[in-house]
C-alpha positions as CSV (number, residue, x, y, z in Angstrom):
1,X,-40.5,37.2,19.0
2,X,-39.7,37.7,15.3
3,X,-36.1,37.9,16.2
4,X,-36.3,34.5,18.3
5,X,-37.8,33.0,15.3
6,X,-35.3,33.8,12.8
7,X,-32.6,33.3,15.3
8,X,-33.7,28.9,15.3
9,X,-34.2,28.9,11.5
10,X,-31.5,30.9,9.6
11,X,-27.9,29.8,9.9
12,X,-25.3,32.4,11.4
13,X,-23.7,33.5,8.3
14,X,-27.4,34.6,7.3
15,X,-28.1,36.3,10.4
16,X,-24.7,38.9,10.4
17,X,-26.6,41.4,8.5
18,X,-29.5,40.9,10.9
19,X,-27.5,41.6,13.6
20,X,-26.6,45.0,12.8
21,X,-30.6,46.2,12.1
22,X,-32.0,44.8,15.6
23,X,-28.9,44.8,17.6
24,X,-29.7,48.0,19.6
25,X,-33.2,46.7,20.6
26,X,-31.5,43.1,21.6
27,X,-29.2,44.0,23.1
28,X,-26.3,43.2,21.0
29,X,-23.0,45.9,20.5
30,X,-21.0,43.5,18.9
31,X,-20.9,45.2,15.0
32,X,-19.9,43.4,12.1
33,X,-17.0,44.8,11.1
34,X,-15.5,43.4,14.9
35,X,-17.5,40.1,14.3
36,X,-15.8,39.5,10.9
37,X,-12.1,40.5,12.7
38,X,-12.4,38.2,15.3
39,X,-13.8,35.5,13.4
40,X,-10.8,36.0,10.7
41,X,-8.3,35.8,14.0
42,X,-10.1,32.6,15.1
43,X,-10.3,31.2,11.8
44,X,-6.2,32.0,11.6
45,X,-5.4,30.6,15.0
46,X,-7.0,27.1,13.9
47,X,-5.4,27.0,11.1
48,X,-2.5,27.5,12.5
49,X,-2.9,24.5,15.5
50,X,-4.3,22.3,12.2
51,X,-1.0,22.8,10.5
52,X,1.1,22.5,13.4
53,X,-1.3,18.9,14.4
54,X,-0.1,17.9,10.8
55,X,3.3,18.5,10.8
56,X,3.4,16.4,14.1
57,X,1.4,13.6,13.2
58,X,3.3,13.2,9.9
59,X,6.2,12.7,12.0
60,X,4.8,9.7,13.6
61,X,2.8,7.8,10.7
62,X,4.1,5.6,8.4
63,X,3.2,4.2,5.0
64,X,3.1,0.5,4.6
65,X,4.2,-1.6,1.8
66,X,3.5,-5.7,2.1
67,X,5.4,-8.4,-0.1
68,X,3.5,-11.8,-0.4
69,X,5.9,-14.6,0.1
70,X,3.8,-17.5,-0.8
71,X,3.8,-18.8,-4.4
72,X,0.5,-18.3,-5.6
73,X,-0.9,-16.0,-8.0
74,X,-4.5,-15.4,-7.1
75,X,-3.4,-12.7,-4.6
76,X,-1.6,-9.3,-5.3
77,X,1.9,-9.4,-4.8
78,X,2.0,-6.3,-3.1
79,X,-0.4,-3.9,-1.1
80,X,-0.3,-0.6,0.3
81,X,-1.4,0.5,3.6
82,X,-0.9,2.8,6.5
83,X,0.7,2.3,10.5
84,X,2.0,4.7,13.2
85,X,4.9,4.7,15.4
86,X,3.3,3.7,18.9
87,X,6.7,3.0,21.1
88,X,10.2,4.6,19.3
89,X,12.2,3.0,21.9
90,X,10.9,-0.2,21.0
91,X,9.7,0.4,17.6
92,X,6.4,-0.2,17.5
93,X,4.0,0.6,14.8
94,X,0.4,-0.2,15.0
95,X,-1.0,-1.1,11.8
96,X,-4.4,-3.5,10.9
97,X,-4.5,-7.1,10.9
98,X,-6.1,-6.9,7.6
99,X,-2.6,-5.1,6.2
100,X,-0.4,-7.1,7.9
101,X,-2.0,-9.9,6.1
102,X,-3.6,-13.1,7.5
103,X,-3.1,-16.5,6.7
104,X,-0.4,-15.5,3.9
105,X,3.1,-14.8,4.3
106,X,4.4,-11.3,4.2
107,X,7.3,-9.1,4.2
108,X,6.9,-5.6,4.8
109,X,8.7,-1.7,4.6
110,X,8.0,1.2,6.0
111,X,8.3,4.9,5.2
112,X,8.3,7.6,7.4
113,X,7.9,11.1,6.5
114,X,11.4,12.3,6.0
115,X,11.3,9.4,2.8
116,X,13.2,6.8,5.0
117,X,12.6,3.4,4.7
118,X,13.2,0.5,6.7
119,X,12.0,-3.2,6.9
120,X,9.9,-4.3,9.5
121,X,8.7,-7.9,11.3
122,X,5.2,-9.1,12.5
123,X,5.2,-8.6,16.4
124,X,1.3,-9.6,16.9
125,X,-1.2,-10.2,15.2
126,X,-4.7,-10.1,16.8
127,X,-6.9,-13.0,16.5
128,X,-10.2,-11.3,17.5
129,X,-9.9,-7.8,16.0
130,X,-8.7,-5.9,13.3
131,X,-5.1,-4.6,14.4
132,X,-1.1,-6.1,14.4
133,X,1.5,-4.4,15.5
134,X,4.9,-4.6,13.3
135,X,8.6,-3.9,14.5
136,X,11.3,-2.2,13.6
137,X,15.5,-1.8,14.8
138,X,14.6,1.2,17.3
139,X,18.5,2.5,16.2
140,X,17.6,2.4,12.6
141,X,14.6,5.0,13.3
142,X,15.4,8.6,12.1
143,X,15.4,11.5,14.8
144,X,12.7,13.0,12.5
145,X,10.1,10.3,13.5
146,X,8.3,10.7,16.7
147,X,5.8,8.3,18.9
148,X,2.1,9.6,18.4
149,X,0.4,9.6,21.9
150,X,-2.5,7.4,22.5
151,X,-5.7,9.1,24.2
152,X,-7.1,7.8,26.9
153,X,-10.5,9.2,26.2
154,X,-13.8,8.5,25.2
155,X,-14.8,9.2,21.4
156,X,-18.2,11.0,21.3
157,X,-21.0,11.6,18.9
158,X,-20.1,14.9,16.6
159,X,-16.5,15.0,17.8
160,X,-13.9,16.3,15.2
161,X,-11.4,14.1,14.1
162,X,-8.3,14.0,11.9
163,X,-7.1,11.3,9.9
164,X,-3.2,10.8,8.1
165,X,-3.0,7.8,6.0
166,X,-1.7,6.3,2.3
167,X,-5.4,6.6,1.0
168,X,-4.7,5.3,-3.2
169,X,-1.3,5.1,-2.3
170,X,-1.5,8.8,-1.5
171,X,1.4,9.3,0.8
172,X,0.2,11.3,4.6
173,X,-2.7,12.4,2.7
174,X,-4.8,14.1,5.8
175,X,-8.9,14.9,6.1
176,X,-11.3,16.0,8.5
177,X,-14.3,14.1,9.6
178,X,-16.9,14.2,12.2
179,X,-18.4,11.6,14.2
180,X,-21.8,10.1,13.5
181,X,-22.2,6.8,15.3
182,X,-20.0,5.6,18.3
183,X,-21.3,1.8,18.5
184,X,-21.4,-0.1,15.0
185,X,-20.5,-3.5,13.8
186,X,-19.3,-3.5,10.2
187,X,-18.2,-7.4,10.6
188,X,-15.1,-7.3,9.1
189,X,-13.9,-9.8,11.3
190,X,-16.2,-12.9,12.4
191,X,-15.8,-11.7,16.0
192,X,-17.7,-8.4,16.4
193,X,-15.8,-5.2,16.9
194,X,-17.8,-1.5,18.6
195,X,-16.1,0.7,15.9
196,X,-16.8,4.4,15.4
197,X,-17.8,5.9,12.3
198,X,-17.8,9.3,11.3
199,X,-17.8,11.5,8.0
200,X,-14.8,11.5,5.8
201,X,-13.3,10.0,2.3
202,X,-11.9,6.8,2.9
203,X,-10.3,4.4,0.0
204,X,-8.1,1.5,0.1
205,X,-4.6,2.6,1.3
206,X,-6.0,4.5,4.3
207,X,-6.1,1.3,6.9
208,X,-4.4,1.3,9.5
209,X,-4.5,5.1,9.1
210,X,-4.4,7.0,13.0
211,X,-7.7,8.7,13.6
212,X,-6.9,11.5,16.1
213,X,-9.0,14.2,18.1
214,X,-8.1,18.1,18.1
215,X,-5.0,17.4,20.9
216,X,-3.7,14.9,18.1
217,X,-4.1,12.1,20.1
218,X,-4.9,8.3,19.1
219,X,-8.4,7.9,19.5
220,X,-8.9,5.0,16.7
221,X,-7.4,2.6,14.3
222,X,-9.1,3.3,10.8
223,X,-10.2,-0.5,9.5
224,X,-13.1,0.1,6.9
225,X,-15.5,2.5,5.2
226,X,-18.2,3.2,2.7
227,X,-16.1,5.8,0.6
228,X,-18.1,8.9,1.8
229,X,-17.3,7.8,5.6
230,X,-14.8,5.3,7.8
231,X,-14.9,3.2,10.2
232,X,-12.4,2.7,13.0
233,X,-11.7,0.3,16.2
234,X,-11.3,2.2,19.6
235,X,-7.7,2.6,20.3
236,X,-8.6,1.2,23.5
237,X,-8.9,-2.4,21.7
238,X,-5.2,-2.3,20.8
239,X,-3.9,-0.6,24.2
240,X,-3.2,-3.9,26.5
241,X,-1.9,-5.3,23.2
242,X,1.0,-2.6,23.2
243,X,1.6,-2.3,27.0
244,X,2.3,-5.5,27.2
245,X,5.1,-6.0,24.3
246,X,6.1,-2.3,25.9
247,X,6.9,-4.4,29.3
248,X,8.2,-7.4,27.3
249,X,5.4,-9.1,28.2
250,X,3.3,-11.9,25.5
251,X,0.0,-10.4,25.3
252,X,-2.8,-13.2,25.5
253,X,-6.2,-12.6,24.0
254,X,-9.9,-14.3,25.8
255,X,-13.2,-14.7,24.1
256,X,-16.2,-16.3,25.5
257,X,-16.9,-17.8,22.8
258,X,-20.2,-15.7,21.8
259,X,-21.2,-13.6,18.6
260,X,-22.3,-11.3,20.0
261,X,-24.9,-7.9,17.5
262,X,-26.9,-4.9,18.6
263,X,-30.5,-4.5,18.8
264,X,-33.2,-2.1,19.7
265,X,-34.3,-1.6,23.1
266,X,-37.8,-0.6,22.6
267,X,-38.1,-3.6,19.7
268,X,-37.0,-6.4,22.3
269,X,-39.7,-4.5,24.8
270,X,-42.9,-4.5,21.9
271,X,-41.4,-8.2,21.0
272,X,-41.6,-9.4,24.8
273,X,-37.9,-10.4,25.0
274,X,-37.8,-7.5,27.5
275,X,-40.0,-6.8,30.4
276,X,-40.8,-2.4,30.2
277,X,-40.3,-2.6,33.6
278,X,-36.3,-2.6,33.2
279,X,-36.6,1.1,31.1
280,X,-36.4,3.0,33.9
281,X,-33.0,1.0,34.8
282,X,-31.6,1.6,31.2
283,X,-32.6,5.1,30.5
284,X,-31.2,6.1,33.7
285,X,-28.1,5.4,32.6
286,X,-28.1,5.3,28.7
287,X,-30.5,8.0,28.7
288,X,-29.9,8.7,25.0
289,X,-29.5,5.0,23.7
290,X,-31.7,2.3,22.0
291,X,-29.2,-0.4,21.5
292,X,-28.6,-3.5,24.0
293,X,-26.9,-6.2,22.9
294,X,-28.0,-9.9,22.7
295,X,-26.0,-13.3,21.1
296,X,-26.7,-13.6,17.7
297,X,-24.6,-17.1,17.8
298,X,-22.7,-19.4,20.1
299,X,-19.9,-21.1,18.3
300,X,-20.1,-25.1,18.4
301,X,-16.1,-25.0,18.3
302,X,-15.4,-23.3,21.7
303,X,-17.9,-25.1,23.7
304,X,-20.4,-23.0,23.9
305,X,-23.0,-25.3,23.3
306,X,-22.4,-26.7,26.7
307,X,-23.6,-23.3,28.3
308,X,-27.5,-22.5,29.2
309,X,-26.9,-19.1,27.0
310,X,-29.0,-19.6,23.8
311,X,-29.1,-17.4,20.8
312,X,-31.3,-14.6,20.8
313,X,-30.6,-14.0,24.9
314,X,-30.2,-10.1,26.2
315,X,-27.5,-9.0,27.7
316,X,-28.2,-7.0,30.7
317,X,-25.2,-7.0,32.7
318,X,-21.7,-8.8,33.5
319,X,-20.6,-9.4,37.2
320,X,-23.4,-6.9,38.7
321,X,-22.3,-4.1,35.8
322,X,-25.3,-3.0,33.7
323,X,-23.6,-3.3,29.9
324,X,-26.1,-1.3,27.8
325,X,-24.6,-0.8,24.3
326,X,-20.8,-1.1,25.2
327,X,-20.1,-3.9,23.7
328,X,-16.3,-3.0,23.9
329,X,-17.0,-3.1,27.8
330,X,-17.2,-7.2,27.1
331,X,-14.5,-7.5,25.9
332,X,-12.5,-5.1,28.3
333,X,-14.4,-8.2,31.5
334,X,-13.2,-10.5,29.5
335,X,-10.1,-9.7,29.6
336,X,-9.7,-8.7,33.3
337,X,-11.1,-12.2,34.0
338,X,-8.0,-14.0,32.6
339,X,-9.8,-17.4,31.5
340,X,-12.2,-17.2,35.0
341,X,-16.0,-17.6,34.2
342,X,-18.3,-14.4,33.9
343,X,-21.9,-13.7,35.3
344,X,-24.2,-12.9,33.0
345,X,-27.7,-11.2,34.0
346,X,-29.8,-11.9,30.8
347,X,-33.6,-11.8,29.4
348,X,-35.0,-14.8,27.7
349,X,-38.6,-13.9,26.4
350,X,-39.2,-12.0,29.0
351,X,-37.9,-13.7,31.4
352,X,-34.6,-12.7,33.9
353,X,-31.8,-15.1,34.4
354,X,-28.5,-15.7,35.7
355,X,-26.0,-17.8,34.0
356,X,-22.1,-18.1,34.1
357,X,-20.1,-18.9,31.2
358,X,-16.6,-19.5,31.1
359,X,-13.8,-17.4,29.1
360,X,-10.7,-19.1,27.4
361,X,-7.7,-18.4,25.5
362,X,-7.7,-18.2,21.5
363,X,-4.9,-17.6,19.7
364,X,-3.5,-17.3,15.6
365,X,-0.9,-19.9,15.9
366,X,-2.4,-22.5,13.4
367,X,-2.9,-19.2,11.1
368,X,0.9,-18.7,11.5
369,X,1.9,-22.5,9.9
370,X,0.6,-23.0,6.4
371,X,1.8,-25.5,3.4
372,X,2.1,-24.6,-0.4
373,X,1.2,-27.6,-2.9
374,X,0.4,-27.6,-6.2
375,X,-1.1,-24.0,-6.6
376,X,-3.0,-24.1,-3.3
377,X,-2.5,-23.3,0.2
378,X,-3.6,-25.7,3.0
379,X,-4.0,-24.5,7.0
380,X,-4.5,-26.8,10.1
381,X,-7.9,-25.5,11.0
382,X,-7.9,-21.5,11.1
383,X,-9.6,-19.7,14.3
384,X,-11.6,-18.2,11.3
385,X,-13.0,-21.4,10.2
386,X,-14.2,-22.5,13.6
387,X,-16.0,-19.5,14.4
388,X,-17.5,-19.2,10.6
389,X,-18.2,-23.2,10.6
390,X,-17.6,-24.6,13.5
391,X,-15.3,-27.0,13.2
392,X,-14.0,-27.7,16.7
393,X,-11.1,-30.2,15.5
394,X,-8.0,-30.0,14.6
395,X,-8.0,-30.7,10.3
396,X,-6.9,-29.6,7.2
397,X,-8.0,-27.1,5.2
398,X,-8.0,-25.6,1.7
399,X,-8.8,-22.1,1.0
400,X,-7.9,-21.0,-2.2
401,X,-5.8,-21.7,-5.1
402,X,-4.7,-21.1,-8.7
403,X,-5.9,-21.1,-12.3
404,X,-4.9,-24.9,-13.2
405,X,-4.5,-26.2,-9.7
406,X,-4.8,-30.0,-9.5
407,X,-6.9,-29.2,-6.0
408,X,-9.5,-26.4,-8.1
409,X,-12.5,-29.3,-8.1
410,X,-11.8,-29.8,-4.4
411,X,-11.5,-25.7,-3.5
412,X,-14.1,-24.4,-5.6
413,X,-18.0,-25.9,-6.6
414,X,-21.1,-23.9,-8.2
415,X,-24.1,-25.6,-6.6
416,X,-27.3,-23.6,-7.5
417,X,-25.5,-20.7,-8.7
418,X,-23.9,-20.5,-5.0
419,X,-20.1,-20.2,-5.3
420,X,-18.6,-22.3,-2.4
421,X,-14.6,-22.1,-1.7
422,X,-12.8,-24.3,0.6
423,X,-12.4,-27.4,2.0
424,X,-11.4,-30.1,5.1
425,X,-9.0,-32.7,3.6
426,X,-10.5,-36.2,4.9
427,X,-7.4,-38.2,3.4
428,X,-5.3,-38.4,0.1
429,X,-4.0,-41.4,-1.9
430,X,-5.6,-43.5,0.8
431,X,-3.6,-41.9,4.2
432,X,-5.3,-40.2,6.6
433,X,-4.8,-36.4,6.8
434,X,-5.1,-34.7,9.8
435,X,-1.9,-32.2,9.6
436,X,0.3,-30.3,7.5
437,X,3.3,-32.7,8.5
438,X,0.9,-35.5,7.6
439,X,0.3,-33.8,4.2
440,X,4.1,-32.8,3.9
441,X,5.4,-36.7,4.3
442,X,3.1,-37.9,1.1
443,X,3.8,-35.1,-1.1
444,X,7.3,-36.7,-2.4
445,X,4.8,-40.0,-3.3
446,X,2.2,-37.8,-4.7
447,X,4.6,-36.0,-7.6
448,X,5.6,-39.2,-8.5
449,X,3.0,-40.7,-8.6
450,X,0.9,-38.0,-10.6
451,X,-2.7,-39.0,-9.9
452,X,-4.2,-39.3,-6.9
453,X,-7.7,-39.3,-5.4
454,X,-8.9,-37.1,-2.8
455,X,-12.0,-37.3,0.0
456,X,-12.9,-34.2,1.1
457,X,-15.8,-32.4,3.0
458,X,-16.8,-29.1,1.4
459,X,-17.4,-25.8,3.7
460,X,-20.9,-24.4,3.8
461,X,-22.6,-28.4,3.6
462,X,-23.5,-30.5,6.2
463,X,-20.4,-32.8,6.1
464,X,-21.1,-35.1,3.4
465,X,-17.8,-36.4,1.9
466,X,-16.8,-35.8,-1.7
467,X,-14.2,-37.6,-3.5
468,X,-12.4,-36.7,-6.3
469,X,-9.6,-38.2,-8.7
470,X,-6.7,-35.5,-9.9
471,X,-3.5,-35.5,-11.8
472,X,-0.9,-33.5,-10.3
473,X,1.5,-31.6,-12.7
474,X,5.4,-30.3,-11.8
475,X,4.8,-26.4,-13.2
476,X,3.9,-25.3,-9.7
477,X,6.1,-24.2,-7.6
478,X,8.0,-26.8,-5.1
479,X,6.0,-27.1,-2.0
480,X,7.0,-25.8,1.1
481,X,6.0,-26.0,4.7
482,X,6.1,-22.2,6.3
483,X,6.2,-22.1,10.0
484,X,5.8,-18.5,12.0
485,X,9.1,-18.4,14.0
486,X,8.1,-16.4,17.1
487,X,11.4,-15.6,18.9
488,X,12.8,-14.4,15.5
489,X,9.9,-12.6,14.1
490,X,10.3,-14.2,10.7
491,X,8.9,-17.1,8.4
492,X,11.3,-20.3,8.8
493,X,10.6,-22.1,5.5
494,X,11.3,-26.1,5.0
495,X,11.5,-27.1,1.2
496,X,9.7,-30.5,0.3
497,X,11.7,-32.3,-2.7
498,X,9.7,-33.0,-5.5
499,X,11.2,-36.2,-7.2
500,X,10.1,-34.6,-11.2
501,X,11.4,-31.3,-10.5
502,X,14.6,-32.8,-9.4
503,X,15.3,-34.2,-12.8
């Protein structure tokens, strides 16, 4: 009994002197000097499959450097981050969205781990989560690089994992880490992603870093962190993304225009959102989870409004398939359903229902066309800015610009110490604006002109228009219209004359 007691409380390395007093009476023969040997040949043999899991997956990561294109000075010129080489024969690297760079223009260069570099193109770039996947001339690839295989398994609570990456620019700096939480929402992105944290040091540098179980296998795409741990998306996210450029095939993304968070079970039951009747159903099958998921928003820009979902509703199950915490399963329905409506099984206090919603394509394409003027940047409504404000309509947009701009009153205000940025452009010098060509026609009037007023409706109000008078001044850059050429995987670029910078 003494024995038993010890065994529960002290930790092995404690108990190996223990061992060798009571062993007899326990029953154990093993003595120390044969638990140390074996331990040391274990301990060997790992390392050796650690160092032999390194040398392999430094053979299929790359580093990442991006080039901003775009004339403004508020951003970095350059960043650092991390890819790996999905597909050789195709060259295929899986990187994040975040490193790739959205709504900017980019160039980018890779290293792999023999030192060679090579430039790479955008392929895709994600609209809903946090990953792209960039390109490269498959004959320009050295022999030395290899594809990293992606896993088709589960993560799990306490797993080990490995991670290679450019953490501070640290080139295929590796750590361990262990798994602590399999179903988290950092909100990165403004659509909600299940990511997988785990234990580990994690800096800028490291996205888009491979996470990888013991086999070194893909099991994650590292996106965020809190220093002391990271964050990463399911590889299984990014997997119908791949197979289809694999097959040649455009990959098209669906949402169902929810935001969608997790909440506790046995809150929703004490609250009376849930009836304690449906435990049994849940524990049986999530016997060691809390977390159920419910809409925290429906977005005003997709529809969603015409739905009889309301925020705060339980989700319970999708087309007869109890959902629990797998909020990654949503997305995976969604998916399969192609733009067909879903069936829904929800609780409203209390209260069961049935309700179908429909799904629909989103895309990045008026991410991917973007107009430089006078230190700023203007979009035709972003995906991001319907889903943050819910504009439905197709506008333009400000979101940030340089020290000096002419357009700084319109992008920035300080109301009650709240720092605002952005902006729909109502109309300029009079003309309507409703889309970068519109904007693109006037500039030529504008520069000669030099002052001009502006109406405008700030983000984050409740659409009350602003106006504002500004004198435009020739140091700035010319302006240029960037368009996202698909079929060529580059920028096309059209220069807009300025009248005073001509002479």
């Amino acid at each position: 009994m003494e024995f038993e007691l010890m065994n529960k409380i002290l930790p092995l390395a404690l108990m190996l002197p223990l061992l060798t007093s009571v062993g007899a009476e326990a029953g154990f023969g093993t003595k120390v000097d044969e638990v140390n040997k074996n331990t040391t040949e274990k301990s060997e043999e790992t390392q050796m499959d650690q160092q032999a899991l390194f040398d392999k997956t430094r053979r299929g990561v790359v580093t990442i450097r991006v080039s901003v294109a775009l004339d403004r000075a508020m951003y970095n010129k350059q960043w650092f981050g991390t890819g790996f080489i999905a597909d050789k024969e195709k060259g295929l690297i899986v990187t994040n969205a975040h490193v790739a760079g959205e709504l900017t223009v980019c160039s980018y260069e890779v290293k792999f781990g023999n030192g060679k570099k090579l430039e790479a193109k955008l392929e895709y770039l994600d609209p809903s989560f946090d990953f792209a996947i960039l390109s490269v001339n498959p004959k320009d690839i050295p022999q030395y690089a290899m594809p990293l295989k992606i896993s088709d398994e589960e993560i799990t609570i306490n797993s080990e994992i490995y991670s290679m990456g450019n953490s501070a620019n640290n080139e295929f700096s590796t750590y361990k880490g262990y798994v602590f939480d399999v179903e988290s929402i950092l909100w990165l992105k403004p659509i909600a992603e299940q990511s997988f944290q785990f234990s580990g040091l994690t800096v800028p540098g490291a996205s888009g870093s491979p996470v990888l179980n013991k086999k070194g296998e893909v099991v994650g795409l590292l996106y965020g962190g809190k220093v002391v741990s990271g964050a990463a998306l399911p590889i299984s996210y990014v997997t119908p993304a791949l197979e289809s450029l694999k097959s040649g095939r455009k990959f098209h993304r669906y949402f169902c225009g929810l935001i969608i968070n997790y909440g506790s079970v046995q809150d929703f039951v004490n609250a009376g959102n849930l009836p304690e009747s449906v435990l049994e159903e849940y524990e049986k099958q999530f016997p060691d989870k809390d977390k159920v998921l419910y809409i925290a928003r429906k977005l005003s820009a997709f529809d969603a409004e015409k739905n009889q979902i309301e925020a705060g509703d339980i989700i319970w199950s999708i087309d007869g398939e109890l959902i629990g915490p797998r909020l990654k399963r949503i997305d995976e329905i969604v998916q399969q359903k192609q733009g067909k409506s879903i069936n829904l099984v929800i609780y409203r206090n209390g209260k069961k229902k049935e309700i179908e919603i429909p799904t629909f394509e989103i895309t990045n394409k008026s991410s991917m066309k973007m107009l430089s003027f006078g230190g700023a940047v203007f979009y035709e409504t972003p995906l991001e800015y319907k889903i943050y404000f819910g504009k439905g309509t197709t506008g333009v947009y400000l979101a940030e610009c340089e020290s000096g701009s002419p357009f700084s009153d319109v992008c920035y205000s300080n109301a009650g110490g709240i720092i605002s940025t952005g902006a729909q452009i109502l109309s300029i010098d009079g003309k309507d604006i409703s889309s970068l060509d519109d904007l693109a026609d006037i500039i030529p009037s504008l520069c000669k002109k030099k002052v001009f007023t502006i109406r405008y409706v700030k983000m984050c109000t409740d659409d009350q228009v602003s106006s504002v008078t500004v004198k435009h001044t020739p140091e700035f850059a010319e302006a240029k219209l960037y368009t996202f050429n698909s079929e060529k995987k580059k920028w096309d670029v059209k220069h807009i004359k300025n009248p005073q910078q001509q002479g």
